[in-house]
ROVO-339068 format. One record per atom (N, C-alpha, C): x, z, y. Coordinates in steps of 0.001 Angstrom, whole numbers, padded with zeros to 6 digits, always signed. Layout:
// residues N
XZY;...
This chain:
// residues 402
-051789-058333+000057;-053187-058335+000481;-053475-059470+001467;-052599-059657+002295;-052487-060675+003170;-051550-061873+003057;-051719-062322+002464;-050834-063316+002019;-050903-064402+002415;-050069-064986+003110;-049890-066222+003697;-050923-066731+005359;-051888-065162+005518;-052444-064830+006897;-052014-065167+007730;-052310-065628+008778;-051795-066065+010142;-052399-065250+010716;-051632-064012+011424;-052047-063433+012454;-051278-063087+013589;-052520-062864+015019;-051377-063547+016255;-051890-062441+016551;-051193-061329+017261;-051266-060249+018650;-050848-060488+019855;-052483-059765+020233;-052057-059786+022017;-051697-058474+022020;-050556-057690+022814;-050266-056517+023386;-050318-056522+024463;-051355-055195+025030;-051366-055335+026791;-050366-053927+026998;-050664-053918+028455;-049526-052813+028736;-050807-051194+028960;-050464-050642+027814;-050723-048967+027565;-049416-048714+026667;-049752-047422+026452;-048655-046849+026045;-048468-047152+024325;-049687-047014+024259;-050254-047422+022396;-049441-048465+022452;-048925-049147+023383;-047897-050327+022663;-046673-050350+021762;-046465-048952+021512;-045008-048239+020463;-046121-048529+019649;-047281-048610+019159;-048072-048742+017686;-047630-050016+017265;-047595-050801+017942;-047620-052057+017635;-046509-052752+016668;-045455-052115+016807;-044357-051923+015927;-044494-051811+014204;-045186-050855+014413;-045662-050296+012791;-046424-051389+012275;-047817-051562+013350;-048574-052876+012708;-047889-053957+012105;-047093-054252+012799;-046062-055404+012662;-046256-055429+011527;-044928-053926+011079;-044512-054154+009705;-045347-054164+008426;-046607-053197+008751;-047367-053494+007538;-048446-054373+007224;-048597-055702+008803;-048534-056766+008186;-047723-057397+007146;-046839-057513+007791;-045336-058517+007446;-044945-058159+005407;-045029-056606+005867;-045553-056159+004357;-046440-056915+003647;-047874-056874+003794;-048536-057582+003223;-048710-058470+003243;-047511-059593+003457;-047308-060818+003592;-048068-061637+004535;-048234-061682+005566;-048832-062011+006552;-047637-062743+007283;-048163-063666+008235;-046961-064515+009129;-047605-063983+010608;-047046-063192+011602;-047365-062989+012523;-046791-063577+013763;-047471-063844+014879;-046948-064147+016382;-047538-063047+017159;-046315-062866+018094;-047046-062264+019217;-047256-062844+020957;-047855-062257+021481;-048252-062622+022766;-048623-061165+023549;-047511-060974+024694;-047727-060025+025369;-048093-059974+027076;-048772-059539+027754;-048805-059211+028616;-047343-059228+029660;-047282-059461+030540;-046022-058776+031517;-045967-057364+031869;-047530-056667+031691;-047016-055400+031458;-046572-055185+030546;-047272-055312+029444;-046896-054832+027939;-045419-054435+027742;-044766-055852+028371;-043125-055766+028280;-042429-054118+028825;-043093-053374+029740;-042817-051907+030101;-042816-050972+029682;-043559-051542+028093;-043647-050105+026874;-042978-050493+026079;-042375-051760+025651;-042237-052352+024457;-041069-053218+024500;-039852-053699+024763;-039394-054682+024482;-040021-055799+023835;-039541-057122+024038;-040126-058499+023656;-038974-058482+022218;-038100-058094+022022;-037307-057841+021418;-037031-057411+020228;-038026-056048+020343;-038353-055182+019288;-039345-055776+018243;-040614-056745+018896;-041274-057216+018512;-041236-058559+018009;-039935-059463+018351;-039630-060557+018014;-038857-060180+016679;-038238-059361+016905;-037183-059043+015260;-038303-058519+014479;-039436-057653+014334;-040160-057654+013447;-040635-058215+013330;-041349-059035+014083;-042452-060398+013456;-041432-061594+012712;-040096-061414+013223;-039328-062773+012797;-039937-064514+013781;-040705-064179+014705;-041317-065251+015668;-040285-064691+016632;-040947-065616+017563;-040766-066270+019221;-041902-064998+019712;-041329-064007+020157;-042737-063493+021220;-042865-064319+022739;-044177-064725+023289;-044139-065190+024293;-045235-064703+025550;-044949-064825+026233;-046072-063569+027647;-045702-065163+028878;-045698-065537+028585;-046109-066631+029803;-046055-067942+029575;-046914-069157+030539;-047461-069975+030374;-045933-070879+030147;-045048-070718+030665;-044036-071761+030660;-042675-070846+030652;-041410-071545+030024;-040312-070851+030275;-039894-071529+031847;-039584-070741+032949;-038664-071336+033981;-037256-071847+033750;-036715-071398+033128;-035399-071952+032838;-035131-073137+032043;-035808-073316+030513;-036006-074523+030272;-037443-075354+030233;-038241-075065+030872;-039504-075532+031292;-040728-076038+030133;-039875-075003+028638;-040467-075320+027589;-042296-074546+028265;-043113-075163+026926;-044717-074895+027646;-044766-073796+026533;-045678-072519+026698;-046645-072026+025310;-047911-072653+025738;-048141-073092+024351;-049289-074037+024289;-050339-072846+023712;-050996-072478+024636;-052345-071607+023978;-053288-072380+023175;-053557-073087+023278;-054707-073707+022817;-054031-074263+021379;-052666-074020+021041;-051932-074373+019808;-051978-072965+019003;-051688-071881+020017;-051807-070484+019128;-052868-070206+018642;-054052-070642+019855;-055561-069757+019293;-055794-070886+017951;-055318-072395+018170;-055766-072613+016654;-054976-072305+015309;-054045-072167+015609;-053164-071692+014407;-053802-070314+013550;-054100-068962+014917;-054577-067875+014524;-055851-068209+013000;-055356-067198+012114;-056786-066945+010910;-057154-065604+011490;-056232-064970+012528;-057504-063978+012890;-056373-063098+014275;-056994-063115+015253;-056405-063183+016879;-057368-061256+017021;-055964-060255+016717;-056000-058795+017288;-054981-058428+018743;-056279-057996+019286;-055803-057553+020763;-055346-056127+020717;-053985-055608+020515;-053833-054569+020804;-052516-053943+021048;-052792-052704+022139;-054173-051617+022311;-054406-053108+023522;-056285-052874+023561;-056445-053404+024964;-057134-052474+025691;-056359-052899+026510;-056741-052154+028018;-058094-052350+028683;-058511-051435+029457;-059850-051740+030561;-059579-052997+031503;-058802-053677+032032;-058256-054496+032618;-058199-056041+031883;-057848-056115+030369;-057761-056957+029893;-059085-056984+029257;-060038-056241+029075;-060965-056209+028413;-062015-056846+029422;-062161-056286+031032;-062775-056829+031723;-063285-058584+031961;-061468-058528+031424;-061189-060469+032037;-061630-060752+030568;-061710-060491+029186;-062441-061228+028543;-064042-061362+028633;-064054-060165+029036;-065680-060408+029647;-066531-061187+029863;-065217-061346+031250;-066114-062237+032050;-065169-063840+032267;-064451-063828+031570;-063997-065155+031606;-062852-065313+032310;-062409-064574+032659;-061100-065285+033704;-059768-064489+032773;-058706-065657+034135;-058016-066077+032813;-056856-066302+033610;-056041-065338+033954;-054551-065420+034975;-053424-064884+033779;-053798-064935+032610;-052035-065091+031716;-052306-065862+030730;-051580-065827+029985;-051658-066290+028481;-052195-065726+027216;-052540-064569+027513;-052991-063333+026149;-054918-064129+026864;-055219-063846+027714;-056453-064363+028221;-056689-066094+027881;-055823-066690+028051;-055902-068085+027905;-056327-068480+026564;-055000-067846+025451;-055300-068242+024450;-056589-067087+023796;-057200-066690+024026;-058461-065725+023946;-059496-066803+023849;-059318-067571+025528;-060611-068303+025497;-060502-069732+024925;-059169-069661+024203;-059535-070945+023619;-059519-070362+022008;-059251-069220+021723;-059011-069216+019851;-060386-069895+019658;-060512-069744+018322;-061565-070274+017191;-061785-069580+016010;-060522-069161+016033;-060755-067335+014804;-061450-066304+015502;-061876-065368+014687;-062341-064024+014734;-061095-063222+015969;-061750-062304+016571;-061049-061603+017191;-061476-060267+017226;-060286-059197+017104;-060436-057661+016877;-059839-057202+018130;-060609-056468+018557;-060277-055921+019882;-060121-054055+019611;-059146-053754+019813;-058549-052514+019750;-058236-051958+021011;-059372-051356+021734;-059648-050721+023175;-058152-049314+022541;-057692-048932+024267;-056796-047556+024141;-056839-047556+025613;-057275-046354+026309;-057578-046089+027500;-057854-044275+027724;-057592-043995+028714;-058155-042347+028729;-059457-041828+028796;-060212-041044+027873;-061440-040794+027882;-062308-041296+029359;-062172-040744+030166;-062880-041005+031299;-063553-042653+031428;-061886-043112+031812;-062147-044613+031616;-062944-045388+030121;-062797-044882+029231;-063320-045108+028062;-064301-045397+028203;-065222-044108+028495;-066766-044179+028685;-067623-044567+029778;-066499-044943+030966;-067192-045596+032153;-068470-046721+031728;-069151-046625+032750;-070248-047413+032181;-069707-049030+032370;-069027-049169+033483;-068712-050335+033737;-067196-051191+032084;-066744-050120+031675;-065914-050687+030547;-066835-050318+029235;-067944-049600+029459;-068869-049727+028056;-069535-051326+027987;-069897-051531+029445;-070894-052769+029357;-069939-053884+029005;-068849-053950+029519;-067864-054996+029134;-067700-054840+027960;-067283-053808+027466;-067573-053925+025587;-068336-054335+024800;-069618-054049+025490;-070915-054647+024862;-070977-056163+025219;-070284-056428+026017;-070870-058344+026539;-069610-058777+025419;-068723-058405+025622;-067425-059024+024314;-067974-058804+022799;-068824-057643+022495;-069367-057574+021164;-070332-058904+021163;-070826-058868+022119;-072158-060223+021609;-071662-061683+021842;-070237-061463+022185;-069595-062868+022165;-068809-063206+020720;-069459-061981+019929;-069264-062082+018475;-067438-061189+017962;-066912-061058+019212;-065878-060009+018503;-065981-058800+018048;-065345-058489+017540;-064854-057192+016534;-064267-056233+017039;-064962-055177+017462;-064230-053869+018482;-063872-052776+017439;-062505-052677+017649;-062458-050959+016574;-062333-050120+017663;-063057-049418+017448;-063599-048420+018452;-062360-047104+018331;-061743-046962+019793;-060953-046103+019554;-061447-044958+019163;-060026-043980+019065;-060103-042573+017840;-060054-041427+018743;-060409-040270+018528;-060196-039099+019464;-058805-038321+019020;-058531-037755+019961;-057201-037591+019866;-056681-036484+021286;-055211-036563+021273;-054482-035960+022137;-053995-037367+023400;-054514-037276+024311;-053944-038653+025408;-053164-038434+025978;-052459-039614+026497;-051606-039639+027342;-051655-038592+028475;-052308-038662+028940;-053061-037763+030483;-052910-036086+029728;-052785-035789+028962;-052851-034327+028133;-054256-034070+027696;-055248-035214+027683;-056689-034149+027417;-056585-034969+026676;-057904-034412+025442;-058400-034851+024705;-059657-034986+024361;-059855-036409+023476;-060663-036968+023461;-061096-038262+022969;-061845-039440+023372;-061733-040561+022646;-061300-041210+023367;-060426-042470+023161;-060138-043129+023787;-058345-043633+023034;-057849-043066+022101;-056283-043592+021208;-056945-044648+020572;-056199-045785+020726;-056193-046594+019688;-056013-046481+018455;-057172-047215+017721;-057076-047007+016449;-056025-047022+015467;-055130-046325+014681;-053934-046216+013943;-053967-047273+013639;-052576-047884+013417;-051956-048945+012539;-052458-049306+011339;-052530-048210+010269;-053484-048324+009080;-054605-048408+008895;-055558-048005+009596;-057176-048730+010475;-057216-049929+010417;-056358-050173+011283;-056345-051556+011779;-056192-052697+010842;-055301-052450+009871;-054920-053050+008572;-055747-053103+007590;-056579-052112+007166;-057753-052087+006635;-058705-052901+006981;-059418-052807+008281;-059840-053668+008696;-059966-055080+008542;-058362-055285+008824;-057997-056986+008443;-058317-057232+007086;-058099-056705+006624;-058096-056815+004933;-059319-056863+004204;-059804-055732+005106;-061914-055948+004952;-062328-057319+005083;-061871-057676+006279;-062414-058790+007026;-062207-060125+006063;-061236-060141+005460;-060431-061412+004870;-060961-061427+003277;-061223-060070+002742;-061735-059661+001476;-063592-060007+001240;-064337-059415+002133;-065844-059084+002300;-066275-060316+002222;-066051-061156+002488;-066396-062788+002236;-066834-062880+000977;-066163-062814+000121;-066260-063458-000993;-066293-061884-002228;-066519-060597-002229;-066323-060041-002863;-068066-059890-002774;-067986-059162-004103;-069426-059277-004869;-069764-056973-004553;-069131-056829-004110;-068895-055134-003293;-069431-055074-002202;-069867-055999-001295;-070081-056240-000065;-070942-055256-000028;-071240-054562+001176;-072302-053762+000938;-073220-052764+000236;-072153-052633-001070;-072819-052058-002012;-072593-050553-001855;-073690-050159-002282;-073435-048092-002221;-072487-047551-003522;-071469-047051-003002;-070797-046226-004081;-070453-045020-004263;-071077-044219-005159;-070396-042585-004907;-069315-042694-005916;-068321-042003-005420;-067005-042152-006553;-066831-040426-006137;-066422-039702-007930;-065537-038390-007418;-064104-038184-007429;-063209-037453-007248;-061759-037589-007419;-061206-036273-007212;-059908-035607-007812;-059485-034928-008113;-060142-033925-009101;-059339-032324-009085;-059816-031446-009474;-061098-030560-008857;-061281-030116-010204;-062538-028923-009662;-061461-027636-009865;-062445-026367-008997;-061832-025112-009318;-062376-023740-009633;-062682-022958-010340;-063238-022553-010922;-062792-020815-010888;-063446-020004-010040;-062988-018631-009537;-063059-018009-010852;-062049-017006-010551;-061546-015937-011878;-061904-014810-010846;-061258-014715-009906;-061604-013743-009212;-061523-014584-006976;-060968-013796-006264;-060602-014333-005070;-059825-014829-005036;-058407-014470-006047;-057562-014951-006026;-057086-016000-006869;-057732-015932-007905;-057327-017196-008956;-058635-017690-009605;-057853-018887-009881;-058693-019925-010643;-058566-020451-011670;-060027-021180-012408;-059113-022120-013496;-059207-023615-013120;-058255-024166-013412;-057934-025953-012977;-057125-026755-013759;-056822-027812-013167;-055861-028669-013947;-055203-029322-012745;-054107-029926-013153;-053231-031015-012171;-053624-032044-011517;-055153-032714-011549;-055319-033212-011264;-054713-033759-009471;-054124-034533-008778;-053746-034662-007482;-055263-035144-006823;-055772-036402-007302;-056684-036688-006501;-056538-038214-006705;-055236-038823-006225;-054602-039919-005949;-054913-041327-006451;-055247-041355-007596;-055971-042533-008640;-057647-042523-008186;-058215-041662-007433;-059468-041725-006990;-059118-042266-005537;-058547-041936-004969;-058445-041797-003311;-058035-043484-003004;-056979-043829-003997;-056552-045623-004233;-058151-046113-004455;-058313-046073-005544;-059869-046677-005787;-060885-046536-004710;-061001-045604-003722;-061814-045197-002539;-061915-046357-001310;-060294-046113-001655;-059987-047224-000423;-059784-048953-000784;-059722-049291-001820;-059975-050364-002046;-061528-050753-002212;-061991-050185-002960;-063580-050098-002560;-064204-050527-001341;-063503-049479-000325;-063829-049853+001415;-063550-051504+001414;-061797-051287+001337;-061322-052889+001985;-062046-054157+001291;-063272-053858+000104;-064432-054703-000082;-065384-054748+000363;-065463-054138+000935;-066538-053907+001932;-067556-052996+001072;-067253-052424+000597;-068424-051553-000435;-068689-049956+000652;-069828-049412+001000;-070182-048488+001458;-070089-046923+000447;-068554-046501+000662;-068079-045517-000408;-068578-044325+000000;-069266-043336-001053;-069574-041479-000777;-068439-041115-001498;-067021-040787-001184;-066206-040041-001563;-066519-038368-002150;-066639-038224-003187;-067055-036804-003549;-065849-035920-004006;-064830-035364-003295;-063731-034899-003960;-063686-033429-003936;-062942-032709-004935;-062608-031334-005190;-061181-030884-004279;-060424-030375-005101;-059229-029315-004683;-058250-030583-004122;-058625-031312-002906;-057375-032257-003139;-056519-031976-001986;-055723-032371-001677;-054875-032094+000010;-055693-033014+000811;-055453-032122+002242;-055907-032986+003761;-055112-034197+003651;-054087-033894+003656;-053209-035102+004301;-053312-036467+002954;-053739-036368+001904;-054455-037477+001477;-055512-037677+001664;-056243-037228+002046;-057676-037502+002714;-057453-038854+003437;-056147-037956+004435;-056633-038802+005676;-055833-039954+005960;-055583-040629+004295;-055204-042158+004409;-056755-042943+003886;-057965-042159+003769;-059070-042911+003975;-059786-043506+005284;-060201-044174+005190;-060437-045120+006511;-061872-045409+006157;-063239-045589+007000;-064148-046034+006305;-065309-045363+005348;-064726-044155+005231;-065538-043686+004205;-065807-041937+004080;-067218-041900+003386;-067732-040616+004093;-067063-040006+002983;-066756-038622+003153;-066030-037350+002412;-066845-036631+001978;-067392-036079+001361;-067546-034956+000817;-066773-034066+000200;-066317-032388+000656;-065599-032211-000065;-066168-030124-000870;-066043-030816-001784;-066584-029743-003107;-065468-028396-003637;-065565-027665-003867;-064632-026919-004868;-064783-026864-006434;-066114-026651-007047;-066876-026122-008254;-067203-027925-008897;-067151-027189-010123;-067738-028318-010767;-069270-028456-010481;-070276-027624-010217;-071461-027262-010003;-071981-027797-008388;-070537-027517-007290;-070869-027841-006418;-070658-029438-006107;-070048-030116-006919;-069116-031722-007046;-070517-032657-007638;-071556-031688-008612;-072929-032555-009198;-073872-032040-008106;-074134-031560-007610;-075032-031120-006565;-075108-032196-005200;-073675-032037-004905;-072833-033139-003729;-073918-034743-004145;-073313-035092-005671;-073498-036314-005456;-075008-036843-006022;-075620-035380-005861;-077125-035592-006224;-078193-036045-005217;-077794-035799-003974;-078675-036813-003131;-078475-038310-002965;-077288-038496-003565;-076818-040041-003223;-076878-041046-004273;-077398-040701-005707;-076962-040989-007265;-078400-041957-006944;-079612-041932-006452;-080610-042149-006935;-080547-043817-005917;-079975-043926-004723;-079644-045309-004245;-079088-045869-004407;-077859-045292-005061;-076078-045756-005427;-076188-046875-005770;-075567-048315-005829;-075276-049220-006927;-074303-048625-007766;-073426-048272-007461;-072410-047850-008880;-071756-046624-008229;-071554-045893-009709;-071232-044623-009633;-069898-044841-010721;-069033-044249-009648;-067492-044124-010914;-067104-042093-010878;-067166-041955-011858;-066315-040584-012116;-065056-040735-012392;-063846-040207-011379;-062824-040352-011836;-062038-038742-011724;-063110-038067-011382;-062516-036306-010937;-062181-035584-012221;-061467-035058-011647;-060921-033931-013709;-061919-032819-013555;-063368-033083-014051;-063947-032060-013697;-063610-030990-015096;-063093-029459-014805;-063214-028326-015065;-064251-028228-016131;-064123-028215-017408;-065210-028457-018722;-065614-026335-018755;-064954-025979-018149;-065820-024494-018444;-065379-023898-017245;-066671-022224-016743;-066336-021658-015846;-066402-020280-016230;-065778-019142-015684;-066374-017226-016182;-067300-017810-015965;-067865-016422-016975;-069343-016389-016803;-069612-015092-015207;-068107-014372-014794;-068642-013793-014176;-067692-013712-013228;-067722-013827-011741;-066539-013732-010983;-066418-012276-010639;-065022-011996-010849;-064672-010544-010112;-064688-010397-008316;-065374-009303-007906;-065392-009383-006260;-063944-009066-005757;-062667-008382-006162;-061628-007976-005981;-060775-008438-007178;-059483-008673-006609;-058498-009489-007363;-058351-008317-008361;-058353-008884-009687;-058077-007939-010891;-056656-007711-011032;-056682-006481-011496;-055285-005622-011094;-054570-005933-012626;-053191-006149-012704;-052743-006345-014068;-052978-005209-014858;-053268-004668-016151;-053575-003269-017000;-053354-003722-018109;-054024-004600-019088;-053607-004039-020483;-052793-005792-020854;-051861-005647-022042;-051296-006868-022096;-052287-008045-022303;-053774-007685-022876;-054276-009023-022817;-055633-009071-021848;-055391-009855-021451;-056729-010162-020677;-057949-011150-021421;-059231-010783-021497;-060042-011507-021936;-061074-012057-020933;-060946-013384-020995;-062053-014071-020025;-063552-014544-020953;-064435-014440-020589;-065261-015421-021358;-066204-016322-020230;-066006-017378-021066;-066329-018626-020054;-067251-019253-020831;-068045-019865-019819;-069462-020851-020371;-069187-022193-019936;-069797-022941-020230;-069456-024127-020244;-070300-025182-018690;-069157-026035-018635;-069815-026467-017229;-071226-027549-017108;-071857-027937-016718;-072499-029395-016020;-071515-030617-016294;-072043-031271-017479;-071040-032466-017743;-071675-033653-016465;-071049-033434-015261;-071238-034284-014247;-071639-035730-015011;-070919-036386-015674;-071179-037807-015919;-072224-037843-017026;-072111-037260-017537;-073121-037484-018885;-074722-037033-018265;-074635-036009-017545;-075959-035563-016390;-076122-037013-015966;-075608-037748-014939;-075500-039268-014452;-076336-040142-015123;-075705-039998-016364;-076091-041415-017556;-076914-040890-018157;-077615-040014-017852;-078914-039516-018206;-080169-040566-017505;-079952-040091-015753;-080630-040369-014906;-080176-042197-014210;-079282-042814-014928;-079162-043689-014341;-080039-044778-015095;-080320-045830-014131;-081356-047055-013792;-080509-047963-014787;-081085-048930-014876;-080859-050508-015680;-080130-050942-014876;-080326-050610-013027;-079398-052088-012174;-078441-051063-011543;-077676-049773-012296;-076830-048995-011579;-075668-049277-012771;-074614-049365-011879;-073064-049510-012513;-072597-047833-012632;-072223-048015-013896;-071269-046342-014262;-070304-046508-015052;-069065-046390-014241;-067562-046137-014846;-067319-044719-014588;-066430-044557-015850;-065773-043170-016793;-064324-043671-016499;-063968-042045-016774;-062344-042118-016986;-062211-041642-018035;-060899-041441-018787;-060741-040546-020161;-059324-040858-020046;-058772-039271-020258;-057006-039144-019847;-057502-037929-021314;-056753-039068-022333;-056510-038267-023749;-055132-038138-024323;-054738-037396-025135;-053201-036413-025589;-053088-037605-027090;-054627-037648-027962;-054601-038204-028937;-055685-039108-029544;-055095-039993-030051;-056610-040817-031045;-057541-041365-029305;-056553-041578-028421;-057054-041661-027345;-058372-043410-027436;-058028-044605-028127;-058969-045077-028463;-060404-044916-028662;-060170-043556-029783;-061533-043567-030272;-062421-042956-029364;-061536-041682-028619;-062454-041102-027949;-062830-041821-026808;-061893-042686-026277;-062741-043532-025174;-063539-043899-025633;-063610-044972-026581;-065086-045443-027269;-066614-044396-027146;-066240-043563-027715;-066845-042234-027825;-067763-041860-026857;-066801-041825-025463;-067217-041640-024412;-068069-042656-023456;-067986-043975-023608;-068591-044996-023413;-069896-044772-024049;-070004-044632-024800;-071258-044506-025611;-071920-043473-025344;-071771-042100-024920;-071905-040844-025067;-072916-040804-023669;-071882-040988-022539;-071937-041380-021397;-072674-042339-020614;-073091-043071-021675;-073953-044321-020698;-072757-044960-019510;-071698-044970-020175;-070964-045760-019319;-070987-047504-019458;-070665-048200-018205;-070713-049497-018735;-069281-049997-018743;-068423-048900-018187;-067172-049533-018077;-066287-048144-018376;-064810-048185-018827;-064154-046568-018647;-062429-047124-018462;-062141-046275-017877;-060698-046404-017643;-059832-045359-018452;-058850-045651-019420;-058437-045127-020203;-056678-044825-019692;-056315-043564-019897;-054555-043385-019671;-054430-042163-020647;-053436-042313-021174;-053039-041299-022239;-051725-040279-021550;-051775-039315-022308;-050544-038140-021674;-049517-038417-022431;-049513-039699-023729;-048271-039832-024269;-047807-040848-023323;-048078-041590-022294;-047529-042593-021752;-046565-041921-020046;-045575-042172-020715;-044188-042375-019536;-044912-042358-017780;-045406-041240-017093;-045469-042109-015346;-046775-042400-015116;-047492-041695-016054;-049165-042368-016201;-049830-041180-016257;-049122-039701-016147;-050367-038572-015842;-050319-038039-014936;-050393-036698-014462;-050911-036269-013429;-049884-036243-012242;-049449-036363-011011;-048934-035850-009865;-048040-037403-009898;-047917-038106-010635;-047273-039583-010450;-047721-040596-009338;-047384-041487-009026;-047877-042478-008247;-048031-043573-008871;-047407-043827-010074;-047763-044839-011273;-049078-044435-012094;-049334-045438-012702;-050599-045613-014006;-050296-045866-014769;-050765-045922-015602;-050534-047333-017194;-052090-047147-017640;-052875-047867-017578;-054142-047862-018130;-054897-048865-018917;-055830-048578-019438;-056746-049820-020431;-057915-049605-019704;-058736-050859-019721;-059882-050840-019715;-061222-051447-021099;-062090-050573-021316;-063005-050896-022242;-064378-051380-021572;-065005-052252-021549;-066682-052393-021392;-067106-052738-022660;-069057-052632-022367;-069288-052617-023595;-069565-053908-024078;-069544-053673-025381;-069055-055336-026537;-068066-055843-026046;-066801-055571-025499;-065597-056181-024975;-064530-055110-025715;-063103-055711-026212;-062254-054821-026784;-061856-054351-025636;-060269-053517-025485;-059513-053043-024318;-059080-054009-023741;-058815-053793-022834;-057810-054437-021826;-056301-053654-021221;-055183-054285-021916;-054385-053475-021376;-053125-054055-020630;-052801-052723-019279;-052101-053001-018567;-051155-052368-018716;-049569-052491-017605;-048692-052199-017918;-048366-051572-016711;-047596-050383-016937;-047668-049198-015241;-047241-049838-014350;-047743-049171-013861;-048059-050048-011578;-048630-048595-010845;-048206-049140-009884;-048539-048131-008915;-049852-048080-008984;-050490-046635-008469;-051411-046450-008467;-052542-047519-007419;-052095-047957-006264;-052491-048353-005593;-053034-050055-006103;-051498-050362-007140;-052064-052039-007466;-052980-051316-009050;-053004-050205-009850;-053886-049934-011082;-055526-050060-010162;-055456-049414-008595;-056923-049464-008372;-057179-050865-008063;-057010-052196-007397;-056818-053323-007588;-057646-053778-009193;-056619-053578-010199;-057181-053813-011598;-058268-053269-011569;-058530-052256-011423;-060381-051330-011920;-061100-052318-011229;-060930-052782-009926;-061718-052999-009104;-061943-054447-009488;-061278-055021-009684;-060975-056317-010126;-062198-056902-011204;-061872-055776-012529;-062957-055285-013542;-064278-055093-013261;-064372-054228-012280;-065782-053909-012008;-066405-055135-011122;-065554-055712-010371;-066387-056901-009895;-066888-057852-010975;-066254-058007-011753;-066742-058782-013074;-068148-058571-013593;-068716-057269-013631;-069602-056939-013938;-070993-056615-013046;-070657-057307-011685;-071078-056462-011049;-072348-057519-010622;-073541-057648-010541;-074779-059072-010072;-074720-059275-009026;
């Protein structure tokens, strides 16, 4: 994602400086070339050490070495930087960008960069919201930097509240926004996307569903974001703890197939593009039991009616200048029925994976998918993680997109 990035950190001295570690790596991951620059406090949470072996640089926290009287040339770092993150910063370091002064080197090369700068405040609520470190926030915002506004949380001090620096993966997002939104044709655009399963009461205790995880929506969610696209996440039965690798983007979260078209019925009529990628539940009872039904005779008979075809409802009501991608996860003759469904659907685009393919259905972290638009044959790919298959969709849909 970051490839061949130049990015330089300042670390001041809070405790959030053990984050800084992680950042490292999932720069360095995403191919990024990093330097750092620390504080002389900083050095009290953090080894220079820890942070020199992950970046693979020189970390440096002062203007000159005494021993061999080598210089750090700030005014060489801030131009090198493609994009200069301060973090965590402190009330202290935040002040002196403020207002200009300038007694280390994390400050020096500040006032000389020429890149963008992300400022990642971490302080204890109190101090947080002081008026005197709000206004300093506000004079550094209109000097055109980039504040990620810390997260609420459990603090140092034991209370809680706002004031943790923003996670490692925030932060990364971010960058990635920042470096992406330029030039992507998503910028700004409204998207409701759904994802996972629906679920469908039998009684209190059971349901009807499918395997759906969620995961092939939740990838697409978040790449979406890191385009800067303004995502309505509409999801069913999925887990918290995938949720909450979204960053950026509003949740909605549904159980019913009934309640999943309802959700994304206030938002369908501004949307630029609408993708269905949820396994919505094609039938529901017609009648829920109030008490869990007791086992009695060997067969049980349900009768079920049929649901709200969420997408085809959609491509009813959708406009000339609204984008609508389909999914279709078929057993057989999986071609035709994508076709089928393109057409059926008022789709302009559909993403196709079959259940005969190896690593490509449900609870996997791989894909294997095709893509169809219309008057265009397939397009086909070869399994990838889910994360680089949402990449491809997205890739696609920018193609199409005015």
């Amino acid at each position: 994602m970051l490839k061949n990035k130049k990015i330089l950190i300042g670390v001041c001295g809070s405790i959030a400086a053990y984050k800084i570690a992680i950042l490292i790596r999932l720069f360095i991951k995403s191919g990024a070339d990093v330097k750092i620059i620390m504080t002389e406090a900083a050095q009290d949470f953090i080894t220079p050490l820890t942070l020199a072996t992950l970046s693979k640089n020189e970390v440096v926290s002062a203007f000159y070495d005494k021993t061999s009287g080598s210089w750090a040339n700030h005014v060489a770092l801030g131009m090198w930087a493609d994009v200069f993150v301060i973090a965590p910063a402190t009330a202290n370091e935040i002040a002196k960008m403020a207002n200009g002064l300038c007694d280390n080197l994390l400050t020096a090369t500040y006032l000389s960069a020429k890149c963008t700068v992300f400022v990642c405040p971490a302080m204890d609520l109190d101090m947080y919201r002081h008026g005197s470190v709000v206004a300093n926030m506000q004079k550094i915002k209109a000097y055109k930097n980039i504040i990620l506004d810390a997260e609420e949380g459990e603090l140092a001090s034991g209370l809680h509240g706002q004031g943790r620096m923003a996670e490692p993966e925030t932060i990364l997002l971010a960058i990635e926004k920042y470096f992406t939104t330029s030039t992507s044709k998503l910028k700004n655009k409204k998207i409701v996307l759904t994802a996972g399963p629906t679920q469908e009461a039998i009684d209190p205790v059971r349901f009807i569903s499918n395997h759906s995880s969620g995961k092939m929506g939740i990838a697409l969610a978040n790449e979406l974001a890191r385009r800067g696209a303004e995502v309505v996440l509409v999801v069913g039965a999925v887990s918290n703890g995938l949720l909450m690798t979204c960053h950026g983007i509003k949740i909605i979260k549904t159980t019913t197939a009934s309640q999943m078209y309802e959700a994304c019925l206030p938002y369908f009529e501004n949307t630029d593009i609408a993708i269905f990628s949820a396994a919505v539940a094609d039938y529901s009872p017609i009648t829920v039991a109030d008490q869990k039904i007791k086992k009695s005779d060997e067969i049980l008979h349900l009768s079920l009616k049929k649901n709200k075809d969420i997408a085809f409802q959609f491509g009813k009501l959708k406009s000339k200048n609204q984008i609508s991608v389909g999914f279709a996860l078929e057993t057989h003759q999986a071609d035709t029925h994508a076709k089928e469904k393109l057409e059926n659907k008022n789709f302009d685009m559909i993403v196709l994976n079959s259940m005969q393919d190896d690593g490509a259905t449900f609870g996997f972290d791989t894909n294997k998918i095709s893509i169809l638009k219309k008057k265009e044959d397939f397009i086909r790919f070869p399994l990838k993680s889910k994360l680089e298959v949402a990449i491809d969709i997205v890739d696609e849909l920018e193609k199409i997109v005015v």
